[in-house]
Backbone as a ProteinNet text record, in pm:
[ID]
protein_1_A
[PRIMARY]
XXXXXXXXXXXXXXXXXXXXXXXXXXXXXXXXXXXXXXXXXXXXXXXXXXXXXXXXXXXXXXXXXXXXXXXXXXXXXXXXXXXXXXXXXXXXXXXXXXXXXXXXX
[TERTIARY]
-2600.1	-2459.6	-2438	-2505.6	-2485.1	-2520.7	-2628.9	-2667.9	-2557.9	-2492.3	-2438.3	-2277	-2209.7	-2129.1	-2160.1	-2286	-2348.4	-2315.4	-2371.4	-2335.9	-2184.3	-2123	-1981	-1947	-1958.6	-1862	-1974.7	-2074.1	-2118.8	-2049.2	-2024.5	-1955.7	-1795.9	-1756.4	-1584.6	-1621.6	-1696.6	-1705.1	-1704.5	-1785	-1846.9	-1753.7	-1673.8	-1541.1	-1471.4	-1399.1	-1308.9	-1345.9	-1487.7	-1535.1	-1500.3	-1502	-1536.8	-1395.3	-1246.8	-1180.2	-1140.6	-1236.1	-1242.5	-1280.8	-1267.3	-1285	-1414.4	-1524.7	-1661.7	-1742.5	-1660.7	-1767.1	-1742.9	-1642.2	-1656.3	-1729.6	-1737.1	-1850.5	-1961	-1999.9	-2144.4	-2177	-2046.8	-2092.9	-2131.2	-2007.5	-1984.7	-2163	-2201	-2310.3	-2423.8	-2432.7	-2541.2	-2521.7	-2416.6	-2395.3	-2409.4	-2400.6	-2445.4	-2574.1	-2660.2	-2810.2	-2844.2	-2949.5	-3065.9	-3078.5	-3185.4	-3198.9	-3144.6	-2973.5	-2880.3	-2813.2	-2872.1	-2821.6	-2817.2	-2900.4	-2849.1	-2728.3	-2691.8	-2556.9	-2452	-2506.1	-2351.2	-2306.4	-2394.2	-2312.9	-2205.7	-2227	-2155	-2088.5	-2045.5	-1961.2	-1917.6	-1884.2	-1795.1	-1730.9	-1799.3	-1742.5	-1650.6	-1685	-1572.5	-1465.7	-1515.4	-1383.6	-1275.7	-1354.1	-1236.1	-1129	-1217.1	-1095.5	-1047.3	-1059.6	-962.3	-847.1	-874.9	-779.2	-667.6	-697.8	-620.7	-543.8	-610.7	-503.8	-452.4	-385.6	-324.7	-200	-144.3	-29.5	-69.1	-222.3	-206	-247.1	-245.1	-212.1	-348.4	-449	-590.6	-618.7	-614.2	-624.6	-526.5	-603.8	-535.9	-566.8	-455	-525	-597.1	-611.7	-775.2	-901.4	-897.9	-1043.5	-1068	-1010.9	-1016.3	-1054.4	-992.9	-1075.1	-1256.4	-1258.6	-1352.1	-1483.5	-1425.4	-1507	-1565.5	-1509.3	-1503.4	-1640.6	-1541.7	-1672.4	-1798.5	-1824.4	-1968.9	-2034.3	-1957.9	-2031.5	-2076.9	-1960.4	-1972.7	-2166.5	-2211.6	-2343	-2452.1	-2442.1	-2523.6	-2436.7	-2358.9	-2319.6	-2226.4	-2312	-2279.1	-2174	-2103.2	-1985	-1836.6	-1887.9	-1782.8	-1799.7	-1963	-1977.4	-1887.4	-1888.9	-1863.8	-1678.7	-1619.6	-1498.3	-1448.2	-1536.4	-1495.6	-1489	-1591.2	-1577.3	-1482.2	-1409.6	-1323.8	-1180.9	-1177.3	-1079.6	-1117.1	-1215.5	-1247.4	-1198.8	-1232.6	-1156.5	-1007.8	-972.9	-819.4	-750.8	-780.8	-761.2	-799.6	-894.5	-893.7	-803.7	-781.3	-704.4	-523	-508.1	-307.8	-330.9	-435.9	-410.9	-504.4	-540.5	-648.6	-647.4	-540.9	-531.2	-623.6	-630.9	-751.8	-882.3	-894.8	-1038.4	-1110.3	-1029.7	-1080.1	-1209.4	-1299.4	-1403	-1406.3	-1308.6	-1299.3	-1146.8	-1185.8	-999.5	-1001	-1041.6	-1006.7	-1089.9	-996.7	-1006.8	-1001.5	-1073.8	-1103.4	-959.1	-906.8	-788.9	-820.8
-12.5	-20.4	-126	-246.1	-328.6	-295.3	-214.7	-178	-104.4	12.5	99	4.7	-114.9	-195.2	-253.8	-291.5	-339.6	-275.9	-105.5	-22.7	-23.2	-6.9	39.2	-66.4	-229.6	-382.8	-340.1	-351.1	-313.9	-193.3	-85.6	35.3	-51	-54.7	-107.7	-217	-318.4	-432	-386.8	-302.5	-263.2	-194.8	-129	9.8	-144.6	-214.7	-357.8	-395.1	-486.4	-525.2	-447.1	-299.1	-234.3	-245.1	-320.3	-295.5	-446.3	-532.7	-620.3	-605.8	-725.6	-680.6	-676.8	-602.3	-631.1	-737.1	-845.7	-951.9	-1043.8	-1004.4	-1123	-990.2	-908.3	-780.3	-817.4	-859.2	-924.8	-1045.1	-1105.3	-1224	-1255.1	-1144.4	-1157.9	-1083.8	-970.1	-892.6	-1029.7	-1065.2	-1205	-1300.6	-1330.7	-1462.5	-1328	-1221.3	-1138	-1127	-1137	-1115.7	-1195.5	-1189.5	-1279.6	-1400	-1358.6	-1500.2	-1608.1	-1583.8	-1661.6	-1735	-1752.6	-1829.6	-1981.1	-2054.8	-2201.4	-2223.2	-2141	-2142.3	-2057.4	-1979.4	-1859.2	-1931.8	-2061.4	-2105.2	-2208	-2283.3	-2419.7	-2359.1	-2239.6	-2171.3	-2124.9	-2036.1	-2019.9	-2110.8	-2267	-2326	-2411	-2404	-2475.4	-2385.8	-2201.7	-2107.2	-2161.4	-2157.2	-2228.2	-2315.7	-2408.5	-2518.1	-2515.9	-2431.1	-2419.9	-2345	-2245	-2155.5	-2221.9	-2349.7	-2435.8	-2526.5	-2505.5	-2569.3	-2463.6	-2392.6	-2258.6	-2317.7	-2447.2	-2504.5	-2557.9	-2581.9	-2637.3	-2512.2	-2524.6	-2380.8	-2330.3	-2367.9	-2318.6	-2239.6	-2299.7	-2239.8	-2115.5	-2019.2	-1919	-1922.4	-1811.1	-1777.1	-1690.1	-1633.3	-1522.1	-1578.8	-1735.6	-1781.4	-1822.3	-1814.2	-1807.6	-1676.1	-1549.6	-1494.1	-1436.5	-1448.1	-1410.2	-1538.1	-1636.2	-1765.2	-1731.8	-1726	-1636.7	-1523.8	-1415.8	-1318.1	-1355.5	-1452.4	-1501	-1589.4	-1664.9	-1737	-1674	-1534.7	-1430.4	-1379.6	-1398.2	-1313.3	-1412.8	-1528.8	-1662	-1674.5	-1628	-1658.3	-1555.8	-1541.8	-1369.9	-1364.6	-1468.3	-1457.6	-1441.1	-1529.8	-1473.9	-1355.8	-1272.1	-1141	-1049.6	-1047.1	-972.5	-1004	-1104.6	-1123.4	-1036.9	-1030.7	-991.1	-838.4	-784.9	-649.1	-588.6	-670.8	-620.8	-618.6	-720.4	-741.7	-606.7	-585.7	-459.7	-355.9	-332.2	-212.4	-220.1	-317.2	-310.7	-308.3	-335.4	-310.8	-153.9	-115.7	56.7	148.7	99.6	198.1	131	3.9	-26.3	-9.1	-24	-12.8	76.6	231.3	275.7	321.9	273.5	314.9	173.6	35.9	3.1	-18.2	71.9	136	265.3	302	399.8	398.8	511.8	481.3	419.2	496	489.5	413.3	279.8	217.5	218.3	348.6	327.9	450.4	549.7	681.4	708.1	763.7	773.2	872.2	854.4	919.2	1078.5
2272.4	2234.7	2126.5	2133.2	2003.5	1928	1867.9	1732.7	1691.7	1799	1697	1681	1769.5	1702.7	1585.6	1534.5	1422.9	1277.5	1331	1200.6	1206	1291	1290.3	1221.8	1259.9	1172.1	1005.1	996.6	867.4	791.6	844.4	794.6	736	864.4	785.4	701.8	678	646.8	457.8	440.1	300.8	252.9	346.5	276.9	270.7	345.8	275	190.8	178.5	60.8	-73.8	-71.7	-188.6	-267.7	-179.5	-240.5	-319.5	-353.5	-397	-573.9	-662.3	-777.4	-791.4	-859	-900.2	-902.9	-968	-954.7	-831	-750.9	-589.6	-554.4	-527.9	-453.2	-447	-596.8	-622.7	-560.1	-604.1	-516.1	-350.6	-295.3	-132.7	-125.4	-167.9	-126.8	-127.5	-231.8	-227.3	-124.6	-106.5	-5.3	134.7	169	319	344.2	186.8	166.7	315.7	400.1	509.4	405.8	319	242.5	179.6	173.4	170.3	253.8	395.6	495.7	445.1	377.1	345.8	250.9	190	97.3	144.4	234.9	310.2	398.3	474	594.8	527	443.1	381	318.7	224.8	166.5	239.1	353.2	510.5	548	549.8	610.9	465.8	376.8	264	202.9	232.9	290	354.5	456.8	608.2	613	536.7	544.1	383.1	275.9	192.5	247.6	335.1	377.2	479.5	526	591	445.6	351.4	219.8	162.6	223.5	173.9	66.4	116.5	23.4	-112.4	-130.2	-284.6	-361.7	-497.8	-586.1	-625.2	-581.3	-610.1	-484.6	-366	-239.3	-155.2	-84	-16.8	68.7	167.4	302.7	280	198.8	167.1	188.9	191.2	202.9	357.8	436.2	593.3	632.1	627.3	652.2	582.2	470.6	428.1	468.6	485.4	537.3	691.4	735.6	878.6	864.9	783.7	785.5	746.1	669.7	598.5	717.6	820.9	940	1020.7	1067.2	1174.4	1112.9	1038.4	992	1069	1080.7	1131.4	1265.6	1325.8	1484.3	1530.9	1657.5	1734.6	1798.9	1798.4	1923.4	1743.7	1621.8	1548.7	1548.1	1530.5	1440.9	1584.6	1662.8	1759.8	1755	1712	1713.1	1540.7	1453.5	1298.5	1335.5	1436.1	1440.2	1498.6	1617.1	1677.1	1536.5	1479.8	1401.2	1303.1	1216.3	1136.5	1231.7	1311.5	1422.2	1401.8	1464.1	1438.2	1330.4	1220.8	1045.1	1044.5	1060.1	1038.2	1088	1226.4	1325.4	1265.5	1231	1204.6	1071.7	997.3	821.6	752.9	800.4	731	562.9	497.9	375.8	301.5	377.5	319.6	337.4	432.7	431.8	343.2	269.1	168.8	120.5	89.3	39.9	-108.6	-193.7	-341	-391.8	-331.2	-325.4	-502.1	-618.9	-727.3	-792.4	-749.8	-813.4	-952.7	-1008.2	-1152.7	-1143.8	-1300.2	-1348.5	-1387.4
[MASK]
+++++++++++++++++++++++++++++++++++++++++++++++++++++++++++++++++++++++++++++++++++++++++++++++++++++++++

């Protein structure tokens, strides 16, 4: 049963991602790489607490969750909390889960 929760948070995880611009894609895909665990964990965690400076004008709450998702990859009790959350984003918001969030004209 955990593997196939695995594919399922990887499945939604990559349809969200995709609706990001090109070059954070690149970036987020590198920092998910295995071999990026010494720079995905300290970038999660300097996510985190920018996203707690949501008030100064460089910082968002966009970087809390995505900080989140980059720790959830190095600890099983977030990854198991990100998937439930990807679940619940598909099932209350499935218009951004699209495969092609940018249909050619």
């Amino acid at each position: 049963m955990q593997g196939r929760e695995n594919e399922e948070r990887e499945r939604r995880l990559s349809r969200l991602l995709a609706r990001l611009p090109d070059r954070v894609q690149r970036v987020v895909a590198w920092l998910l790489r295995p071999q990026a665990r010494w720079v995905r964990i300290p970038a999660g965690l300097l996510l985190i607490a920018g996203g707690f400076l949501a008030i100064l004008p460089v910082f968002g709450l966009w970087m809390l969750p995505l900080g989140l998702v980059l720790l959830a990859e190095d600890v099983p009790p977030l990854r198991r909390l990100t998937g439930r959350v990807l679940e619940w984003i598909e099932r209350r918001h499935p218009g951004w889960m699209v495969a092609d969030p940018h249909p050619a004209d």
